[in-house]
C-alpha positions as MATLAB code, in Angstrom:
seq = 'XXXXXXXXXXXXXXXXXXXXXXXXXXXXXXXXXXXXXXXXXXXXXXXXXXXXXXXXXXXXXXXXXXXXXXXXXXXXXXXXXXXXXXXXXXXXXXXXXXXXXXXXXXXXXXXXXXXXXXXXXXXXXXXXXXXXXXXXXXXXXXXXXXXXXXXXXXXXXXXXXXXXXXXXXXXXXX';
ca = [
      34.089   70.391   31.988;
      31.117   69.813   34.511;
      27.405   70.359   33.512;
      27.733   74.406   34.769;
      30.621   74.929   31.813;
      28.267   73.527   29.439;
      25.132   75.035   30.630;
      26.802   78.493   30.055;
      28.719   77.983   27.021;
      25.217   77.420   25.498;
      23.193   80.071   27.300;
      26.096   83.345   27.075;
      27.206   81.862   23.746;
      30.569   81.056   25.289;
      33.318   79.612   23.750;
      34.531   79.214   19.727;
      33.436   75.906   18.781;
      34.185   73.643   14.639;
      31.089   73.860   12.838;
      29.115   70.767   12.153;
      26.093   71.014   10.003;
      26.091   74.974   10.511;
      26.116   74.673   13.720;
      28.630   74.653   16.736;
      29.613   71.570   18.221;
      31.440   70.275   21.461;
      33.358   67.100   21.202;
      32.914   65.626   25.309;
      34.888   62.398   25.685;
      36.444   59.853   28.528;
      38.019   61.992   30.866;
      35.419   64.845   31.234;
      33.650   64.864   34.817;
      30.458   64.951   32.443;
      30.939   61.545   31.950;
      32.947   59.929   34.298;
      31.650   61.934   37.310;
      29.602   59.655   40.489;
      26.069   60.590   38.538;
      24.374   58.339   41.470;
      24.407   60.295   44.535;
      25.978   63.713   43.045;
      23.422   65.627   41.503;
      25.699   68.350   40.069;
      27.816   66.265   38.398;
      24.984   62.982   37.199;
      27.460   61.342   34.871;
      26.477   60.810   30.935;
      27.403   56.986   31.608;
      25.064   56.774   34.292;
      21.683   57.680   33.002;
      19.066   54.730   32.774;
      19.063   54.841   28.967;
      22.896   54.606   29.006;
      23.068   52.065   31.548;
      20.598   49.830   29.913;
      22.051   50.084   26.062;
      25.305   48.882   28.250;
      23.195   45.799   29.779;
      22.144   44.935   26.271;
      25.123   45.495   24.208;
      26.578   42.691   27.256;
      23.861   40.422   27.072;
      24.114   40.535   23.260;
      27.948   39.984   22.981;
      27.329   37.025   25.964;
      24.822   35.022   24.088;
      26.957   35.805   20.373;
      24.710   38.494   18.806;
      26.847   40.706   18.828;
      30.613   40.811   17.124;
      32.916   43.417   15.813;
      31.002   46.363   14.391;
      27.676   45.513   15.704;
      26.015   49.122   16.673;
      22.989   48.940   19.023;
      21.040   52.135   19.758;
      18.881   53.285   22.959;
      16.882   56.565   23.060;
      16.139   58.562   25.814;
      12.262   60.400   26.302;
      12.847   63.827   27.869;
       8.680   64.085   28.995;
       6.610   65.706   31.317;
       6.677   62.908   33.968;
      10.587   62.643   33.176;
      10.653   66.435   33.930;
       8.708   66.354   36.942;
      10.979   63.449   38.241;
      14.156   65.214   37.296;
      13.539   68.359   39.446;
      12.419   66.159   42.346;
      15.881   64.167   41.931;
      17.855   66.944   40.573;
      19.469   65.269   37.740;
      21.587   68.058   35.807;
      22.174   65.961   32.962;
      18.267   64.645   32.067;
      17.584   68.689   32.459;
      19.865   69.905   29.942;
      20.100   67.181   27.645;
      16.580   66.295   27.232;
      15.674   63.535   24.712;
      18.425   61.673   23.255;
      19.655   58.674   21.352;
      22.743   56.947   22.743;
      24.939   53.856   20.766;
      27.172   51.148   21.055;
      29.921   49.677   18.914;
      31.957   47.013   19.085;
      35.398   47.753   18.706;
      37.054   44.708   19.186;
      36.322   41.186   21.119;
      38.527   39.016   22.327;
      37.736   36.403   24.954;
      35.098   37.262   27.675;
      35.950   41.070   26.837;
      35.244   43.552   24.515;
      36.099   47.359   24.080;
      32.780   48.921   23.312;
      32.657   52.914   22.035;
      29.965   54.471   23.403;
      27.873   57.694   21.420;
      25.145   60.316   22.256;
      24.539   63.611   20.073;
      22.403   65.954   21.495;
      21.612   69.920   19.768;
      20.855   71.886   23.117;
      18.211   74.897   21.701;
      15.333   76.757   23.131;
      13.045   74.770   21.444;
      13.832   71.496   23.046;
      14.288   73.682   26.109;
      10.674   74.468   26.183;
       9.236   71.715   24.927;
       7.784   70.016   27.793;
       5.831   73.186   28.696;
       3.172   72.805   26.385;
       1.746   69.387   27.801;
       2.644   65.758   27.737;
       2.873   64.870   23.868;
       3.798   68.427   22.793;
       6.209   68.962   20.131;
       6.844   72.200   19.383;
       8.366   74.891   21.919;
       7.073   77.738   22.974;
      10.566   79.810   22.343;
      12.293   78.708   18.790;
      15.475   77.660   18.460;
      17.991   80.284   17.234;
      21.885   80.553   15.556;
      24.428   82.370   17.978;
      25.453   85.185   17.724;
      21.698   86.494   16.661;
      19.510   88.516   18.813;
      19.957   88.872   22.404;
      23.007   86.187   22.144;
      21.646   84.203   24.392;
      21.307   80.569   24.188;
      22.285   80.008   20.330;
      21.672   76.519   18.920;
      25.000   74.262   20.492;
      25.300   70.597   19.176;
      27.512   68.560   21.574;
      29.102   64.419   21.154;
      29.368   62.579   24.017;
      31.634   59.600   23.479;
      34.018   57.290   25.198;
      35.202   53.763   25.724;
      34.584   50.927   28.176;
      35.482   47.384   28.258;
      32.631   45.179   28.842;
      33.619   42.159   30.277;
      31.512   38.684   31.253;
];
């Protein structure tokens, strides 16, 4: 799955997907190009694990399980502001992922430690919607869009609410 698959199983309501909090929802994990694509000089493919927000919840989960606070189960958190300037900066780079994912909250958790290593699990849930998608129209601070979110299968079926869990593993090591 690349960001194109995604893009259009949210906007043509593609795809039969579980239901999580009456809504559907697409599990993304390790091996998908969304995350383990070269996010750095690619823009169509701007891998999950290389956004700023990711990369620097990675640098502090480290620096926290170098200096000892960290240990098995610690979960640290990082969110991600989807604004105006961050739109604005996103065209001019063309960073697929900050586009469609907008404002997120990513997190870490220590799996297991051992030595100058540990396997870290790695989290983001994001609801993709018209709202969100609209959002930064209004003006910097705005929080309401100008087209409301809607169920699929309603309507036009276009773009129906799509919740989606981006998660893998990495080892950390120091």
């Amino acid at each position: 799955m690349v960001w194109k698959d995604l893009f259009q199983a949210w906007l043509f309501e593609l795809g039969t997907f579980p239901m999580v909090n009456a809504q559907p929802h697409i599990q993304i994990s390790d091996d998908a190009n969304i995350i383990t694509g070269n996010g750095i000089n690619n823009p169509s493919v701007n891998a999950f694990n290389n956004l700023s927000s990711v990369i620097a919840l990675r640098n502090n989960t480290k620096s926290d399980l170098v200096s000892g606070f960290s240990n098995v189960g610690t979960v640290k958190s990082e969110p991600y502001s989807y604004d105006v300037n961050e739109f604005y900066g996103t065209i001019a780079e063309q960073n697929v992922a900050k586009i469609f994912l907008g404002s997120f909250i990513s997190i870490t958790t220590v799996i297991s430690k051992t030595g100058n290593s540990a396997n870290v699990m790695f989290r983001s849930d994001n609801v993709t919607g018209w709202e969100s998608g609209t959002r930064f129209i209004k003006a910097q601070g705005g929080n309401v869009g100008i087209i409301p979110n809607k169920a699929r299968g309603t309507g036009l079926n276009l773009g129906g609410n799509v919740a989606e869990t981006f998660q893998w593993a990495e080892i950390l090591s120091w």
